[in-house]
C-alpha positions as CSV (number, residue, x, y, z in Angstrom):
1,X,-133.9,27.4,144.3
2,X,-134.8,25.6,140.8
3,X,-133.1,22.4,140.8
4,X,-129.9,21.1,137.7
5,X,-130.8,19.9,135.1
6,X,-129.2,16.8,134.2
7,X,-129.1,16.1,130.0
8,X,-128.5,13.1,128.9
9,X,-128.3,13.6,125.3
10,X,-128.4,10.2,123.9
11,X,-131.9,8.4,124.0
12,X,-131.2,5.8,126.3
13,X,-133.5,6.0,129.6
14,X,-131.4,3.2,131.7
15,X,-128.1,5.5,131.1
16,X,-130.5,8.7,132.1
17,X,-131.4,7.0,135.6
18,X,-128.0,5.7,136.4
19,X,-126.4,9.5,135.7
20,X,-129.6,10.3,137.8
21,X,-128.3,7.8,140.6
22,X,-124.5,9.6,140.7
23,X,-125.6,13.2,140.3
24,X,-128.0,13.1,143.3
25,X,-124.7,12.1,145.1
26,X,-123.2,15.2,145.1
27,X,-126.5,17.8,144.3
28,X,-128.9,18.5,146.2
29,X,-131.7,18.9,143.6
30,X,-131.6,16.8,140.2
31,X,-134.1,16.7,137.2
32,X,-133.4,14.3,134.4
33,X,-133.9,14.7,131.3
34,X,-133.3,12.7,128.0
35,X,-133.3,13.4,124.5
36,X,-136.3,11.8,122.9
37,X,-134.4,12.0,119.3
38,X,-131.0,10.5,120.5
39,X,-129.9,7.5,119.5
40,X,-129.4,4.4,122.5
41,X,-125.3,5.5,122.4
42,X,-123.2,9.0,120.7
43,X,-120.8,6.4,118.7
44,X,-119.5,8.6,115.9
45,X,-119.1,12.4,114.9
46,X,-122.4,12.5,113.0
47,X,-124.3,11.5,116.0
48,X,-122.6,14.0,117.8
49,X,-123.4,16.9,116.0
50,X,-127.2,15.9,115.5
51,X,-127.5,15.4,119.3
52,X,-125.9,19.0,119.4
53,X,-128.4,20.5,117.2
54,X,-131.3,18.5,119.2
55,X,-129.8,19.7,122.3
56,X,-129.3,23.5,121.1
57,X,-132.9,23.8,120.5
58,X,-134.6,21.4,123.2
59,X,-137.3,23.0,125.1
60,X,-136.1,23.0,128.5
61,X,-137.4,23.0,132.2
62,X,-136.0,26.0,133.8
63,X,-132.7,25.0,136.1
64,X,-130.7,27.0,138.6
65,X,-127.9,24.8,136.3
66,X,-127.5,22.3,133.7
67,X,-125.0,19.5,133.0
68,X,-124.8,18.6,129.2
69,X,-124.0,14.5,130.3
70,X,-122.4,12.8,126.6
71,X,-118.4,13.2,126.7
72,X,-118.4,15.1,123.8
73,X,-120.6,18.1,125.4
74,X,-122.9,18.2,122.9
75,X,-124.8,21.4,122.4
76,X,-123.5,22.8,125.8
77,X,-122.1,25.7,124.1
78,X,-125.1,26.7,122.3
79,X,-127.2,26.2,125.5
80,X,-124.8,28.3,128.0
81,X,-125.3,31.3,125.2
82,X,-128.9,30.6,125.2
83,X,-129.8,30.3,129.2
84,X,-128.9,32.6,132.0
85,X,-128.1,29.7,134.0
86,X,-124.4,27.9,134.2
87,X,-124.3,25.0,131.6
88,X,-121.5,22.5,132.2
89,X,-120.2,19.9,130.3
90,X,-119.0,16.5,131.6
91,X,-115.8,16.6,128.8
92,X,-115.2,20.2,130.0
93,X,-115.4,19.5,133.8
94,X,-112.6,16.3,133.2
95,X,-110.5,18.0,131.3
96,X,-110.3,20.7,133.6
97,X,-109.9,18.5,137.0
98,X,-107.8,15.8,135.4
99,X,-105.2,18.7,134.2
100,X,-104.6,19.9,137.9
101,X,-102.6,16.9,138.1
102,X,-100.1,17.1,135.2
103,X,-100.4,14.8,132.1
104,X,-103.8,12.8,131.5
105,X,-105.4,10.1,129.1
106,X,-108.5,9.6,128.1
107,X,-109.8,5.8,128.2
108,X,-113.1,4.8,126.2
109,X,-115.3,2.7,124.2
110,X,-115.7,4.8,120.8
111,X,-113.1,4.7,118.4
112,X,-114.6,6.7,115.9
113,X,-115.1,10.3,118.4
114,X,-110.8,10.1,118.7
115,X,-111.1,13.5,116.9
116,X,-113.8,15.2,118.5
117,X,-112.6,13.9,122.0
118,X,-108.9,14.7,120.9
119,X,-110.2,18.5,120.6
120,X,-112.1,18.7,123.4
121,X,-109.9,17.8,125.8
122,X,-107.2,20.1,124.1
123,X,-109.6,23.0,124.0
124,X,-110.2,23.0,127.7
125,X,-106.4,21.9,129.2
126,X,-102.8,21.5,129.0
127,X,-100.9,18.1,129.1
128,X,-103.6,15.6,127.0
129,X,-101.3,12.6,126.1
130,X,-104.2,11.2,124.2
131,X,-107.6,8.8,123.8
132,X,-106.8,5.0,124.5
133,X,-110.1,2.5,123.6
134,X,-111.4,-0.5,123.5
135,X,-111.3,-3.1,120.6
136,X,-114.9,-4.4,121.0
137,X,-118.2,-2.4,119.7
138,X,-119.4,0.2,122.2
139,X,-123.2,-1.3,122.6
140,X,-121.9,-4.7,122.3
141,X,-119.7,-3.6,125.8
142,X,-122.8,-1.5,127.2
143,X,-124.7,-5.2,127.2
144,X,-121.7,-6.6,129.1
145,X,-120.7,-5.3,132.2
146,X,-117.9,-8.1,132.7
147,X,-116.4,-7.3,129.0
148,X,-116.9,-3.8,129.4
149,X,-114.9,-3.3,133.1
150,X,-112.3,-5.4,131.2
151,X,-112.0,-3.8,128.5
152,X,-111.9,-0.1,130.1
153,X,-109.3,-1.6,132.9
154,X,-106.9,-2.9,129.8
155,X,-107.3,0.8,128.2
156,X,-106.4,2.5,131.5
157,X,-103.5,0.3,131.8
158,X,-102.2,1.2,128.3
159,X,-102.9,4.8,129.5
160,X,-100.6,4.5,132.4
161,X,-98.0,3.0,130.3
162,X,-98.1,5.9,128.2
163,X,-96.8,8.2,131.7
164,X,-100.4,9.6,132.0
165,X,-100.8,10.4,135.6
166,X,-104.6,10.6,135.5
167,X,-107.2,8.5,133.4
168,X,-110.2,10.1,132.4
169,X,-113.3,7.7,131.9
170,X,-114.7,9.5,128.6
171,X,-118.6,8.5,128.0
172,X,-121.5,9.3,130.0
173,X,-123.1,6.0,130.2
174,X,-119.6,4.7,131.5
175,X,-120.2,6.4,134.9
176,X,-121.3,3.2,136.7
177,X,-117.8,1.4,135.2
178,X,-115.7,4.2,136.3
179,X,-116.7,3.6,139.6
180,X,-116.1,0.0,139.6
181,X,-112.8,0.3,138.1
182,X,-111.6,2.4,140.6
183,X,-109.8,0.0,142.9
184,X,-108.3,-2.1,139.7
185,X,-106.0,0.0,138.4
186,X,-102.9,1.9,139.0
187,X,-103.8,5.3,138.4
188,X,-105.9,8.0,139.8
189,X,-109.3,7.8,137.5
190,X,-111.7,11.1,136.3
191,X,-115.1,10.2,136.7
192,X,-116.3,13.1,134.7
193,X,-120.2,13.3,135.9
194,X,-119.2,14.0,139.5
195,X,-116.5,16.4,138.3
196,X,-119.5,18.5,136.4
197,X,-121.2,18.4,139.3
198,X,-118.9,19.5,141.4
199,X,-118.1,22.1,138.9
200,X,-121.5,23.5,138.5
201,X,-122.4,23.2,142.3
202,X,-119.2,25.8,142.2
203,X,-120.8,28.0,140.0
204,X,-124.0,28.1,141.8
């Protein structure tokens, strides 16, 4: 059997290996790959849609599956019409496991994707109370671990506070922080990287 192909569609090779590090968790058989255009962190809508477009037309290893890794699912649509394969996207695969349990939140790092993030998650489930994120710039919190587990703890609180009964961790290179958050707050947390995998392993 081909192995999944893991996208990261940012640039960053350090957020590639650690996605690496969680998917091989929970497949069997994982490629990386990055985009060589992306920029180090998808901050804002333009970025987005350029990292769709680089991903929709990325020459590809050939995969039994693919995970699109960027919250925003960049250019998984345009790849699951263009392969035979199962694409999955991390946003999709949250939204769709964080609905099972009635109302959800997303908490992140990018105030400028609320819209894009706000649609996904509407487009894929049912009781979305909204995106709660941090004050402090995104790369600024990537180069921090302490500030960044802060931060993403204090946005999950708010998140609760709001009656959201799960917390999605929206962001791809947040995966490692999800984890470590886990035991600090008071609500069930998405970690949406193992959810896609999960997903796709069911598709396969």
């Amino acid at each position: 059997m081909k192995p999944v192909l893991l996208i990261n569609p940012n640039g960053s090779e350090a957020a590639t290996e650690a996605m690496l590090r969680i998917a091989q968790r929970h497949l069997e058989q994982v490629v990386p790959w990055t985009n060589p255009e992306g920029p180090p962190m998808i901050t804002d809508p333009g970025a987005l849609s350029l990292a769709a477009e680089q991903i929709a037309r990325a020459d590809l290893p050939d995969a039994s599956g693919v995970i699109v890794a960027a919250f925003g699912d960049p250019g998984a649509e345009a790849l699951a019409r263009r392969l035979e394969c199962p694409v999955v996207g991390i946003g999709q695969a949250a939204a769709l496991a964080a609905a099972k349990a009635g109302s959800f939140a997303v908490a992140t790092t990018t105030p400028d994707l609320r819209e894009p993030i706000d649609a996904l998650m509407r487009a894929h489930a049912d009781g979305y109370l909204g995106a709660f994120i941090t004050e402090d710039d995104p790369l600024a919190l990537l180069r921090d671990q302490t500030a960044l587990d802060a931060a993403l703890t204090d946005a999950c609180l708010r998140a609760r506070e709001a009656g959201a009964e799960r917390v999605i961790i929206g962001g791809g290179p947040l995966a490692e922080a999800a984890q470590r958050i886990s035991q600090r707050v008071s609500v069930p947390l998405i970690q949406p990287l193992p959810e896609a995998c999960k997903l796709l392993a069911t598709a396969l």
